[in-house]
Each structure stands twice: as C-alpha cells, then as structure tokens.
C-alpha positions in Angstrom: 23.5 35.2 -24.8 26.6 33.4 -24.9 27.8 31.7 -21.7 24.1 31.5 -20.0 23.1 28.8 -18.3 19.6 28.3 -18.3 18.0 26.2 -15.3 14.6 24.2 -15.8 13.2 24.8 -19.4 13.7 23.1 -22.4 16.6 24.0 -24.4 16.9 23.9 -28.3 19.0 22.7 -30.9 19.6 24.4 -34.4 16.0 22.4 -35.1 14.5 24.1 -32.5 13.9 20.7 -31.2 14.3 19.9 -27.5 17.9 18.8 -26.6 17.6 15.3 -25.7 20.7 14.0 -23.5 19.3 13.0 -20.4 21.7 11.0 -17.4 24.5 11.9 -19.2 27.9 13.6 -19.1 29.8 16.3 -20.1 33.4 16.2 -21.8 35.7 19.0 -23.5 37.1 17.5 -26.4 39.0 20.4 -28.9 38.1 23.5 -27.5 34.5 22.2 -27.7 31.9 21.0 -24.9 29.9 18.0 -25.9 26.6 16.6 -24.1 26.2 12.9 -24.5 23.1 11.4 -22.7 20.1 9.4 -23.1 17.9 9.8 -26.0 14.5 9.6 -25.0 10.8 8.9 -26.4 7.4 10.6 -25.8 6.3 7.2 -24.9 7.9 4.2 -23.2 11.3 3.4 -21.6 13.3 1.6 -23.6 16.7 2.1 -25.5 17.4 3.7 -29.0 20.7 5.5 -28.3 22.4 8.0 -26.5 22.4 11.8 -28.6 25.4 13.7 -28.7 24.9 17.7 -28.7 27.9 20.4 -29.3 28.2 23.8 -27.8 31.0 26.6 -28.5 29.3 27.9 -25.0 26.9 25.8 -23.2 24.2 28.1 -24.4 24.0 27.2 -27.9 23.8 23.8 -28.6 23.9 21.4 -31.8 22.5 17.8 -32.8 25.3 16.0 -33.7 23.5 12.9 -34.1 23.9 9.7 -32.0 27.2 9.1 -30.5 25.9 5.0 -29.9 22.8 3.7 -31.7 21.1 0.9 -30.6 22.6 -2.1 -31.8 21.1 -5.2 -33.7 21.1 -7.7 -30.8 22.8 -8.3 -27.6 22.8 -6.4 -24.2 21.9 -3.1 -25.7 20.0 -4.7 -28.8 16.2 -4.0 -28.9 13.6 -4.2 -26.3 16.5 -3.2 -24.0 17.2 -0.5 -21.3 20.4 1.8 -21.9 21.0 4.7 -19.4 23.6 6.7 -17.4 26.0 7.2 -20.3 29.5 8.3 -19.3 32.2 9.2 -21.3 36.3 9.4 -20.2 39.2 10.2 -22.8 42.2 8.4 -21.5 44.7 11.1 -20.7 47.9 9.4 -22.6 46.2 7.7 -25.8 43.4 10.3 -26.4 41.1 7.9 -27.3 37.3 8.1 -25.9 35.6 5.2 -23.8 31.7 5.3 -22.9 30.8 3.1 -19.7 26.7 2.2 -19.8 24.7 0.3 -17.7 22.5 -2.3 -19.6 19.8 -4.1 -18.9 16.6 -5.8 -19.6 13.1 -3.6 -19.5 12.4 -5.1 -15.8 15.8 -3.7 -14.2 16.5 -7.5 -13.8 19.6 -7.9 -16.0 22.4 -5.7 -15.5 25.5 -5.1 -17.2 27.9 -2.2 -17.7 28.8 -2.2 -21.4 32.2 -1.0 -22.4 31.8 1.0 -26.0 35.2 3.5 -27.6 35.8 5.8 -30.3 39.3 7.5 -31.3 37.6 10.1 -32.8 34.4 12.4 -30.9 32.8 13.1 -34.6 32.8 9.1 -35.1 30.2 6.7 -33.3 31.6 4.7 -30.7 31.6 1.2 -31.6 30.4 -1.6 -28.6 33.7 -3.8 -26.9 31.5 -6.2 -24.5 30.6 -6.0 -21.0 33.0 -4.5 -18.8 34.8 -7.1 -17.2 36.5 -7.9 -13.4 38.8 -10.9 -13.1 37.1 -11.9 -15.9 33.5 -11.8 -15.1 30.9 -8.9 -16.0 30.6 -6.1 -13.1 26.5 -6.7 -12.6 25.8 -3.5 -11.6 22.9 -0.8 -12.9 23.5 3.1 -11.8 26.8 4.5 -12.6 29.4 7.6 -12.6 33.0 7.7 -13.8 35.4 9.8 -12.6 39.1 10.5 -13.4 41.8 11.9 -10.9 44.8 14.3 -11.1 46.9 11.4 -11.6 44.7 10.2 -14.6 43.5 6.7 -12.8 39.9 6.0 -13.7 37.1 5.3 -11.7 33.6 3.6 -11.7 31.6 4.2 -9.5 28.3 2.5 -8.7 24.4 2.6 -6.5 24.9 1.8 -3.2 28.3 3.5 -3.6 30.4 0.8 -5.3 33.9 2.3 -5.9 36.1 0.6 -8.8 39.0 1.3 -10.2 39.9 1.0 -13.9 42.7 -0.5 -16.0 45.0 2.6 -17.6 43.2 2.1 -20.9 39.9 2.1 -18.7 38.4 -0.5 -20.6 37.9 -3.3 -17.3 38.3 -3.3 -13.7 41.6 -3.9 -11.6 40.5 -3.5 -8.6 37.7 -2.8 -5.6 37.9 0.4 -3.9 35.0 0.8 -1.6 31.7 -1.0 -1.2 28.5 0.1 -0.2 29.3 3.3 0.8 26.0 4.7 0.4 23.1 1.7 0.7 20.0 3.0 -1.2 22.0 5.4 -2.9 21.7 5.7 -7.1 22.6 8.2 -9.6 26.5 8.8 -8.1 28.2 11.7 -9.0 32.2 11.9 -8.1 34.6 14.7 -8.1 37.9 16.1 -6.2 38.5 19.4 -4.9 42.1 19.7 -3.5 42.6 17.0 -1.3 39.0 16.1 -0.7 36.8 13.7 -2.6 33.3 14.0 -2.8 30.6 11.4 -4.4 27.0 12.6 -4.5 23.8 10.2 -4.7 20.2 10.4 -5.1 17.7 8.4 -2.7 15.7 5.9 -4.2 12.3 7.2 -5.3 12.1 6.8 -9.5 11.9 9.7 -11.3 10.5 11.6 -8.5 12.9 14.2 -7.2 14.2 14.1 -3.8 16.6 15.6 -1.3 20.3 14.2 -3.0 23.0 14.2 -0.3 27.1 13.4 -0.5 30.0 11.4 1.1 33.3 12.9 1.5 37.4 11.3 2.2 40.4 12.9 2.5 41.5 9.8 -0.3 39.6 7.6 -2.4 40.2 5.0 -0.2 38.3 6.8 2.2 37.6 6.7 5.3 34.1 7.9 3.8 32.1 10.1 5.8 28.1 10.8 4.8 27.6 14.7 5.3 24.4 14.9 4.6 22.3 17.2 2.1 24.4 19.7 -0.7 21.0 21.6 -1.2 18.5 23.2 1.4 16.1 20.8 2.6 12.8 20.3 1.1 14.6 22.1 -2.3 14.2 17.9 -3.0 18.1 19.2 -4.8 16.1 22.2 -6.4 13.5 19.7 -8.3 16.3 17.5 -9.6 18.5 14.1 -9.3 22.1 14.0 -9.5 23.9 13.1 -12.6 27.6 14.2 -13.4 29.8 16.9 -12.0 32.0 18.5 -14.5 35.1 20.7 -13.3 34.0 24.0 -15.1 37.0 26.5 -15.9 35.9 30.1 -15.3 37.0 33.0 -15.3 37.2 32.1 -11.3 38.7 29.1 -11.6 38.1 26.0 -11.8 34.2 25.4 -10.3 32.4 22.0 -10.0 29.1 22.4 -11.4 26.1 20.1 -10.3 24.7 18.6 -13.5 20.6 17.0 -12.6 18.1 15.7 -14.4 14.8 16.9 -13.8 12.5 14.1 -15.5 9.5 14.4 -17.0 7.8 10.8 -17.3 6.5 9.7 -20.1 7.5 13.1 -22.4 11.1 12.8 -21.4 12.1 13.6 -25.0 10.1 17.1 -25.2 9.7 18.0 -21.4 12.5 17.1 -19.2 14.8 19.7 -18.4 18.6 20.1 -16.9 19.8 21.7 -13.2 23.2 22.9 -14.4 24.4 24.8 -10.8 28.3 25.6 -9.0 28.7 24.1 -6.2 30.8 25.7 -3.6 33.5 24.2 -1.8 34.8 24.7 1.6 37.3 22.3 2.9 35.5 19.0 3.1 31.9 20.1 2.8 30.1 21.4 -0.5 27.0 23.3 -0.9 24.6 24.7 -3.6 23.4 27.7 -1.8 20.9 29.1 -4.2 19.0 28.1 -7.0 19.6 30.4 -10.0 17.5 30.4 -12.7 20.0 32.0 -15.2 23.5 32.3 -14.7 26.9 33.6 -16.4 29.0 30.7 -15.8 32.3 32.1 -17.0 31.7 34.7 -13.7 29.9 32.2 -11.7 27.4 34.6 -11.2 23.2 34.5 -11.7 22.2 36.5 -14.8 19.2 38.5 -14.6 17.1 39.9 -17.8 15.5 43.8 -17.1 12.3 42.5 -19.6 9.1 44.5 -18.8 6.7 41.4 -17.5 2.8 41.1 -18.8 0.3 39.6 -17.1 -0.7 36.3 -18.6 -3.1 34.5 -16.9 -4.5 31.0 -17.2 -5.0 28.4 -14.1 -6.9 25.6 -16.1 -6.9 21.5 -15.6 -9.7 21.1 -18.4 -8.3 20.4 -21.7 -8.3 22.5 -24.5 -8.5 25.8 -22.5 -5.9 28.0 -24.0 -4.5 31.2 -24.1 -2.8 33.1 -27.2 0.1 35.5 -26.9 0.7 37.9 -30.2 4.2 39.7 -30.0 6.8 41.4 -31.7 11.1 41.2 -31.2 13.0 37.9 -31.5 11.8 35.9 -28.5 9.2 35.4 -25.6 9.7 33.7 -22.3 6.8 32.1 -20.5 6.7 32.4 -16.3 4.2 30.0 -14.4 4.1 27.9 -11.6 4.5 24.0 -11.0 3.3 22.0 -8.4 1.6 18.4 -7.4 -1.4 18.9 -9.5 0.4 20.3 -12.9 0.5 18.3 -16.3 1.2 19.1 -19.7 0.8 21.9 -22.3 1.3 22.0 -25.7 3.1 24.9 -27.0 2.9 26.3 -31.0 4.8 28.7 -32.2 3.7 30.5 -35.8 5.3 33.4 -37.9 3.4 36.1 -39.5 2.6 33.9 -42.4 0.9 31.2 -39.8 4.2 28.7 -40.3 4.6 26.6 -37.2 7.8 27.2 -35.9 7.4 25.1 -33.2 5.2 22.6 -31.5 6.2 20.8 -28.0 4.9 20.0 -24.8 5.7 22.0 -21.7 5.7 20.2 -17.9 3.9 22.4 -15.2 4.5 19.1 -12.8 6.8 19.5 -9.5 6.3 17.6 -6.2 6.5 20.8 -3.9 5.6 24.0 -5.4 7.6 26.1 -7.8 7.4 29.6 -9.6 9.6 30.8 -12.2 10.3 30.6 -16.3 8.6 27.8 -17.8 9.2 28.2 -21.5 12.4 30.4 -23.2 11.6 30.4 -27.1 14.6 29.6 -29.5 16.1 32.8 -30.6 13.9 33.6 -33.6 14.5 36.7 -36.1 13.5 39.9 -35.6 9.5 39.6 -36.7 5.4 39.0 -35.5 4.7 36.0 -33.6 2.4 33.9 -31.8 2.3 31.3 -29.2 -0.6 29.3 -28.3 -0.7 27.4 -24.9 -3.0 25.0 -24.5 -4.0 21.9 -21.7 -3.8 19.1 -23.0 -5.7 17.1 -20.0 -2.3 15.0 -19.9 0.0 14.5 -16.9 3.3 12.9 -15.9 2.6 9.4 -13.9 4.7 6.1 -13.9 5.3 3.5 -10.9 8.6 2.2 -9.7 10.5 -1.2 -10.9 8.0 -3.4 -8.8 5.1 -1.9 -10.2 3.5 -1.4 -7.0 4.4 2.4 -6.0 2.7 5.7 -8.3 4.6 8.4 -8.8 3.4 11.8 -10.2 0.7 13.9 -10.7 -3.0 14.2 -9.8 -4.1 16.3 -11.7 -4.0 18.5 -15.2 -3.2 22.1 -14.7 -1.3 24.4 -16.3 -0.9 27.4 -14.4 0.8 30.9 -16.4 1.7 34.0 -14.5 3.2 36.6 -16.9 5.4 36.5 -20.3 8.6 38.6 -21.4 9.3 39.4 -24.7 12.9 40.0 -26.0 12.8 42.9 -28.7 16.2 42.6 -30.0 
C-alpha cells in the first residue's frame, strides 16, 4: 500500500512499534522523507529526545533512532521539556539545523535551542540558544519556514515572525509581532504570491477549531481569515504542526500535518492528521476529512473489504472481545467520543506468540466513527486480536493546573473489523 496516507490510527515501524514523532516536521533529504518529532512516554511530560523515522513512501516507515538525545545538563538536560522540533537544510551549504523550544517542566523557562548536523544519518549535535542581537529569543511554540528565495524563518505563538541569518543559526531581524494573540502551534507556508501561517487556539492537548492568517508578503499586511476546516471538525480532531509542500503527481500540494494527542499514552496512542490543503488565491481550505488517501493523486483511497460486525460498548475493565482470522492484516472500526478511554490491543500467531501489544485511544471531544486500529502488515497466516478495557482514560490539566482536560469516562466502543486476505 505504497503511497497511502493513513489518518487517525497508530502507525508502525519495522518493530511493529508505534511511530513516535509527535510536533514535528517533515524534510526530504536524498530521495528519502524523514519524520523528526517528539519522542514520547506512556507516562509523564518531560524530554528524552526527538526520534527520527524514514519512509521510501510515507506509508512505510523505519526507526532510525534519535536524531537529538537528551543531553547531560543544560536547557535540554534532564527534568526538562523539549518540543516542536523543526528541521531546515540550508539551501547553499546542505547542512541540517533543528530549531527547539526549551524549557523547564512548568513552561516557565523558555528558550529556542539551536542544534546541526552535516549529515541526516548522524545525530545533530546542540550549538546554544538561538540568539538575537546577542540575547536568547525567550519564546516557547515554534514553526520554521523557508522561502523561494531560501531566507529562513521562525516563526513563534502569538504569531512572532523572525527572520534568520543565511546559515539559519540566529536571528537578524523582526518581521511581524503578535499577529495572532493566543495563537500556538504555527504552521507557515507560501503558495504563489500568498503566505499563509496557521495556529491553534489555546486549550492543551484538547483539539480545537485551528484557523490561519494570510499577506500578499511576509511583511504582511496580515489578514486573520478565519477557520481552514468546517467548524466544529475542532480541525478534524487535531492541532496544527507543520505544512510540507508535497510533490504529486498534481503538483506541488501543501499538506496539513496535526497532531492528535493522546495524554498520558502519547507514545502508544497518539496519532497524525496528514491532509491537502487546497488553495484558492489567498484563502485555503481542508474540505474533507479522508481517512485514507493516495497522496501521489491527491485523492482518498478506499478499501472494498467485506465488514463483520464486532460489537462491544463497555467502560468496565477487563470486558473484552476476541477476533480469530485468517489473511495478512485486520482493521478495527469503532467510535470515539467524550466518554472513551483506553484499550489494550494483543496480537498472537498461531503458535500464541504476541506479536503485538499496545493501547488504543477511543477518546475525542465531539463524536467520531471510523478505523480505530490498522494491524502492521503481517504474513500470510492465523491470528488473533484481543481487545480489552483497560478502565483507563486520557485526562491532564493545563500549565496553571487549574483547568481538566479529557475524558469522563472509560469506554471503548467497536463497530465492525476488516480483514485483509492477501
């Protein structure tokens, strides 16, 4: 299933372990697409490096390790918060330079840290804080972008707009400044002779309704245009992270890239939003939310899999349900929603090997249906899948403390399953 994009489930490495970039970026570097993003824990928030995943396709995907480990001591040392990776190769040297922002474990100590590499196979080795006229840019959410012309950009919450030495290692100068107050999570890219920046309100890791800014130049004047998605979508249960100019067999596409978090199983549970936008003049739009698409033909992808019924609707933990089947992989259908937690998902052979074992988020403010769980691709063979509620659910308060998030309750709802034969 080469060239498939699949929205909202889990995908798997060559471990058949969750793919764990999250808040990341995506960057083409010898014919091959590499995923660098947060590397994440079952159970608390704090730093330990950002992965690095490979992909001929941007179906299949390889751990390549960590790209940045945490480091011994400093601003990204331990008991430390690392997020919103991005990575830029500068166009004339080649070489590869990953902005962060840093900070302590309260949010009360930013920095943007400066790390490079001359080589995407090596670790990147930490430079410092990036600096403007000589003193650190104190700033927390961030997106990079690089124009036609090969200037970079930073771009920060509250939409902060920066631009970067040639070797994009500090800050020359200040673009724009808060373009967007109470915006996070910005997301910049140019289409023609119109620049877009994307943000997502402030509400945690709780999805909301993401909207966009757009200027005829990056100087602006900056107009807010409202939503990209259909309201109440909350941006198709996602927040904004990166857009990556896509080539197709259309052209070149900006595609949306979202997080859609999964507090406190972010490693196992959270899943991408990978979707075109479409472009029309100075406004942009994600019509639809496609499930599976071909994105060398920009177009959703549909399986013709005969669907059985599967049913369980339980919040008590330790009701489960078995499916037994035979062909090379099963998909999962169910429905999310305000009262969903967690199930854990084990996958045997015929000889009662566990494949797999992971946790599966049936959590979404406003109501969803769809696929839940796609298996890896597994040989040809007998298998069996046990789903089971594990009376756990995704909950976690904002930076004050004082504001819940989440769940209330435990269920995991299943509708039907699809098994793929060949």
């Amino acid at each position: 299933m080469a060239n498939i994009i699949k929205n909202g489930v889990p995908w798997y490495d060559q471990h058949n372990d969750p793919v764990n970039a999250h808040a990341g970026c995506l960057i083409k570097v010898n014919n091959k697409f590499y995923l660098i993003g947060e590397y994440k824990t079952d159970k608390e928030n704090h730093f330990i490096g950002f992965s690095k995943y490979s992909s001929p396709d941007l179906s299949n995907w390889t751990y390549e390790g960590l790209a940045f480990p945490l480091q011994k001591s400093g601003i990204l040392g331990p008991n430390r918060i690392g997020e919103r990776v991005k990575v830029m190769q500068v166009p004339h040297s080649k070489r590869l330079i990953m902005l962060i922002h840093a900070d302590d474990t309260h949010y009360m100590d930013p920095y943007i840290g400066v790390a490079v590499s001359d080589d995407i196979n090596q670790e990147f080795q930490f430079k410092g804080p990036l600096l403007f006229n000589g003193e650190p840019v104190r700033k927390w959410d961030i997106g990079t972008f690089i124009d036609e012309d090969g200037t970079g950009y930073l771009i920060t919450h509250e939409g902060n707009i920066y631009q970067l030495s040639e070797d994009y290692m500090s800050v020359v100068g200040e673009i724009a400044t808060d373009l967007a107050p109470g915006g996070e999570s910005p997301a910049m890219f140019r289409n023609k002779e119109n620049y877009f920046i994307l943000f997502s309100n402030k509400t945690s890791w709780e999805r909301n309704d993401n909207y966009y800014l757009t200027a005829p130049t990056i100087h602006g004047p900056w107009t807010n245009k409202g939503l990209f998605c259909p309201k109440g979508t909350l941006t198709y249960n996602s927040q904004c992270s990166f857009v990556y100019l896509l080539q197709t067999d259309k052209g070149k596409v900006p595609m949306y890239m979202g997080d859609r978090w999964s507090f406190p199983k972010q490693a196992s549970s959270a899943t991408q939003v990978w979707l075109p936008i479409s472009v029309s003049g100075s406004d942009i739009e994600i019509k639809q939310y496609w499930e599976s698409w071909d994105w060398q033909n920009v177009q959703p992808k549909t399986d013709d899999l005969k669907k059985e019924p599967l049913k369980l609707r339980s919040n008590q933990p330790g009701d489960a349900t078995t499916v037994e089947f035979d062909g090379s992989q099963v998909i999962i259908n169910g429905d999310t929603g305000p009262h969903g937690g967690y199930a854990q998902f084990t996958l045997k052979n015929n000889e009662e090997k566990v494949i797999q074992k992971t946790s599966i988020d049936f959590y979404s403010l406003i109501e969803s249906t769809g696929q839940r769980y796609i298996s890896p691709k597994l040989p040809l063979g007998h298998y069996e899948l046990r789903i089971e509620v594990l009376g756990e659910h995704p909950v976690w308060y904002n930076k004050t403390g004082q504001i819940r998030y989440g769940s209330d309750g435990y269920f995991v709802s299943l509708s039907s399953y699809e098994v793929r034969e060949s």
